[in-house]
N, C-alpha and C positions, 0 to 999 in steps of 0.2 A: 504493500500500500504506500502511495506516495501522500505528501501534503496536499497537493494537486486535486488528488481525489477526496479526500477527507474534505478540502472546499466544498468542493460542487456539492457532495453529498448534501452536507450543512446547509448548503443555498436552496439548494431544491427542495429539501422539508421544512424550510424557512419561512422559505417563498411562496410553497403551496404546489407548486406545477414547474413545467420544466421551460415554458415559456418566459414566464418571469426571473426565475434565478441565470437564465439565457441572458438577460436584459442586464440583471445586476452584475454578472459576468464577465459581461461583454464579449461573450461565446456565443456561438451559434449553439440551436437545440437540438441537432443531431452530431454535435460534439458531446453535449449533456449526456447524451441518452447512453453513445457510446459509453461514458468514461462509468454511469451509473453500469450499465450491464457489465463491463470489464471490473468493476468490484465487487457485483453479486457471484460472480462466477470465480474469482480470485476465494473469496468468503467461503464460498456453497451455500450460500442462506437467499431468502428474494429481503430486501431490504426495503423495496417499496413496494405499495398497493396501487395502480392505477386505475383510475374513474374519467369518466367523461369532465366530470366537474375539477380535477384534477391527480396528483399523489397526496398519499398521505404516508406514513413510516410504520412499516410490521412492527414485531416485538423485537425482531433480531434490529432491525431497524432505529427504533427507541432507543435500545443497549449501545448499537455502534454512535449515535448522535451525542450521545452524553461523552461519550468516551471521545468522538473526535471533535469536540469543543475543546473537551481537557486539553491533547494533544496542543490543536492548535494555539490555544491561549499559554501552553508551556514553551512553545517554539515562538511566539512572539515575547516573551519576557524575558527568555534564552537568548535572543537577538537583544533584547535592552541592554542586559546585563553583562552581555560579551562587550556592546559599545561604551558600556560606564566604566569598565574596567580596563580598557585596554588603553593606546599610547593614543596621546592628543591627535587633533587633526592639523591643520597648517602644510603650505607647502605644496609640494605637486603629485598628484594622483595620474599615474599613468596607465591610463585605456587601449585597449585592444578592441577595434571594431572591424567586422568583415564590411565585403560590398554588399549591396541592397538589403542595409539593416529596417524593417520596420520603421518608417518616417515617425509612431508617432509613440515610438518604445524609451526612445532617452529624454526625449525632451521634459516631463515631467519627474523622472528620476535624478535627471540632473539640475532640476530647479528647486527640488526640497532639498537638495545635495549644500545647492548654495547660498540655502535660505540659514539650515544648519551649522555650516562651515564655510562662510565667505572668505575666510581666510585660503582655504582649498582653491587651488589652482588645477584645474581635469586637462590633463595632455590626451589625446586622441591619437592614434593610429591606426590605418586602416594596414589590415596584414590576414594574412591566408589563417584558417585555423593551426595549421601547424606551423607557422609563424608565430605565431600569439604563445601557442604549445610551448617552442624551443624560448620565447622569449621570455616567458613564466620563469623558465626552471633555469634561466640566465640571472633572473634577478631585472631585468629589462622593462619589465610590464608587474603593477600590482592588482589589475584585473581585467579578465578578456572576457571576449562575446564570444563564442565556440561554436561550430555547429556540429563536434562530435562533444562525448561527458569522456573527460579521461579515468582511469583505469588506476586504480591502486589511494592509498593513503596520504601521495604528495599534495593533491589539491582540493577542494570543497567545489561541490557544483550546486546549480539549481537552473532547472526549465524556467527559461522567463517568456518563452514564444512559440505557438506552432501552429505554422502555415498549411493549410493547405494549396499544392501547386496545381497552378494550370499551363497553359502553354501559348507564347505567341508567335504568330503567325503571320504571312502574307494574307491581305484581309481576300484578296482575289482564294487564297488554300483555304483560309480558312472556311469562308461562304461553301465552299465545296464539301468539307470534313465535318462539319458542325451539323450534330443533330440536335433536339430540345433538350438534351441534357447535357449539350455540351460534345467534347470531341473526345473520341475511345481511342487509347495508344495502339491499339492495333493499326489503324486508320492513320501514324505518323511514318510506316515502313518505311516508304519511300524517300522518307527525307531525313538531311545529315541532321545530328544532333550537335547542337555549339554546347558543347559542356567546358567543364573547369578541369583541370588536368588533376591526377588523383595527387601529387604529392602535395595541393593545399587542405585535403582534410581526405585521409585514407580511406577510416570506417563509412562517413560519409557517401563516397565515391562509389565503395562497393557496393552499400547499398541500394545506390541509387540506378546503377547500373546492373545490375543485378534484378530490378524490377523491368527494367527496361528489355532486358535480353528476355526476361520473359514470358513478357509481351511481343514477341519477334521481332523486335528493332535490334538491326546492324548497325551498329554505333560507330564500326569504322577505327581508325586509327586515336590512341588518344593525343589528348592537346599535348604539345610541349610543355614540359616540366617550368615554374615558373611564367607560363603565360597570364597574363592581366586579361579575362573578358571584362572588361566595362561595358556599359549600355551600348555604350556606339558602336562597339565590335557585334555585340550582339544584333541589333537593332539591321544593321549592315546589311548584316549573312540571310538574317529572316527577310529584309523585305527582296529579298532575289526570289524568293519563291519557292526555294530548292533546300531549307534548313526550317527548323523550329528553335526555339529555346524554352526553360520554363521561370515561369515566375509567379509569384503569390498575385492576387488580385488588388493588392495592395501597393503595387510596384512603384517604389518611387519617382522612379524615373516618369520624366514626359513621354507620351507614346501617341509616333504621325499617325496622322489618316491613314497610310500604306499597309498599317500593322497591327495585329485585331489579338486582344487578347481572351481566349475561351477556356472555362474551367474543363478539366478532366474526369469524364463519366465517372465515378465511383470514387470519386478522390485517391489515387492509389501512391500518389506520392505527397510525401511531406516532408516537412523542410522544418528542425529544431532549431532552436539556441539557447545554450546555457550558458550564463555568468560563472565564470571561474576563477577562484583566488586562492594565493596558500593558503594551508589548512593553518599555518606559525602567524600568519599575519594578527598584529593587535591593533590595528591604527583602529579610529575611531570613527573615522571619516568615511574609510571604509566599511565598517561595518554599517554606516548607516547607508550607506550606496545600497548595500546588500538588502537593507531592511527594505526599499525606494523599490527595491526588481522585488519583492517580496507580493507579488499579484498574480490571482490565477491565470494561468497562462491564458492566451487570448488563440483564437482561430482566422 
C-alpha cells in the first residue's frame, strides 16, 4: 500500500462518491476507481459499497479509514518534525528537472518554498534522469525530478505525477488513425517512433519500449546516446507525416495547426515522476520542498 492510495481511499469515503473526491483530487475518476480496485484486490476484502446514489465504506472499509487517517496524519507530523529538527534553510537549493515537466507541478511548490525560506535561492537544471541519478550521488544536485524510483537505501523517493500518454501526430495521420476513442498503437506501425535514447533513464526506456514492441511497433534503431529531443526536434519529424511522438495532454509546449495531438485507446502508457533526495539530507528547506510535492498524484 502506498500513501497514494491510502489518499484517495480517505477522499472517496469523504466525499461520498468517486466523482467528487475526482474533483478534490484533481484526478480523473477512472484513475479513482483504478487505484480503489488495485487496493481491494492488494487487501482481498471489497472496501466499498457502491449505489447509484453513491459509495459508502464496508466494515473492512471503516477499519482500513481509521487506520489510514492515522497513517496519514503520522506521515505529515513525521515531515514537521524531520523539518524542525534538521539544519536551517538559507542559501542554494539545487534542482534537477527533466524536459516536458508538468507546467503547473512546480510552480506552487516553489512558491510556498519561498514564502517559507526567502532566504532559499532554487538553482534548476534540466538533465536526463540518469543525469540527475549520477549527479545525486556526486553531491551535485540536493533534489531531482526522476522518471524512474531508484533502487536501494541511498535515496528517498515519492510519486509526485502520472500522466497518462497520448501521441502527436501529422493532423492530415492523425484524421486518418483516430477513432472516438482516440488512436490504438496498433494503428502507429507504420511510422518511426522519435523517442529518447535509453541511457537518459534505462528502467524507463525499457519499459516503455517494451509496451511498444508489443503492440507491433518496429521502433527501428535507437537514438544516439546523449541526444537532446526538445519540442522542435520533435515537433519537426511529426509534422513530415512519417513519425509520431508521445506526450501527456498537458504538453507544455505550443502545438501548430500541422500537428494534432490524440489520446491512446486504453491509456496503455504512462509516464511517472518522483522527487528524489538523500535519504542523510537534514536541510530544512528541503524538507519543506518535500512537504510542497507532498499531493496526490495528479492524472
Amino acid at each position: 500500500m502506498e500513501l497514494r492510495e491510502l489518499r484517495v481511499f480517505v477522499a472517496v469515503v469523504e466525499e461520498g462518491g468517486m466523482s467528487a473526491a475526482a474533483r478534490r483530487l484533481h484526478v480523473s475518476q477512472s484513475a479513482l476507481s483504478q487505484t480503489i480496485n488495485t487496493l481491494e484486490r492488494a487487501l482481498g476484502v471489497k472496501l466499498l459499497e457502491r449505489s447509484s446514489t453513491g459509495v459508502r465504506a464496508t466494515e473492512a472499509g471503516t477499519v482500513l479509514l481509521t487506520e489510514a487517517r492515522a497513517v496519514l496524519a503520522r506521515h505529515e507530523q513525521a515531515l514537521r518534525t524531520v523539518a524542525s529538527l534538521s539544519a536551517q534553510g538559507g542559501g542554494t537549493l539545487r534542482l534537477g528537472i527533466p524536459l516536458e515537466l508538468p507546467p503547473k507541478l512546480l510552480t506552487p511548490v516553489l512558491g510556498e518554498l519561498a514564502l517559507a525560506y526567502p532566504e532559499t535561492r532554487v538553482q534548476a537544471r534540466h538533465l536526463s534522469t540518469s543525469a540527475q541519478l549520477a549527479a545525486l550521488q556526486a553531491g551535485e544536485l540536493d533534489v531531482g525530478l526522476l522518471r524512474e524510483r531508484p533502487v536501494g537505501p541511498e535515496f528517498d523517493a515519492m510519486l509526485v505525477v502520472r500522466e497518462n500518454l497520448g501521441v502527436l501526430l501529422a493532423s492530415h495521420v492523425a484524421a486518418e488513425l483516430a477513432g472516438p476513442e482516440g488512436i490504438c498503437l496498433e494503428a502507429l506501425r507504420e511510422l518511426q517512433w522519435v523517442g529518447f535514447p535509453r541511457s537518459g533513464s534505462p528502467a524507463r526506456w525499457d519499459e516503455l519500449t517494451s509496451i511498444l514492441r508489443s503492440h507491433g511497433l518496429d521502433l527501428g534503431p535507437e537514438p544516439p546516446e546523449g541526444q537532446s529531443l526538445i519540442a522542435e526536434v520533435k515537433l519537426a519529424a511529426v509534422t513530415t507525416g512519417r513519425a509520431f511522438t508521445l506526450a501527456p495532454p498537458n504538453w507544455s509546449q505550443p502545438i501548430p495547426d500541422t500537428v494534432t495531438w490524440s489520446p491512446l485507446v486504453g491509456h496503455p502508457l504512462v509516464r511517472r515522476t518522483w522527487v528524489v533526495w538523500p535519504a542523510s539530507s537534514r536541510r530544512r528547506d528541503l524538507g519543506h520542498l518535500i512537504a510542497a510535492f507532498d499531493q496526490p498524484a495528479s492524472e
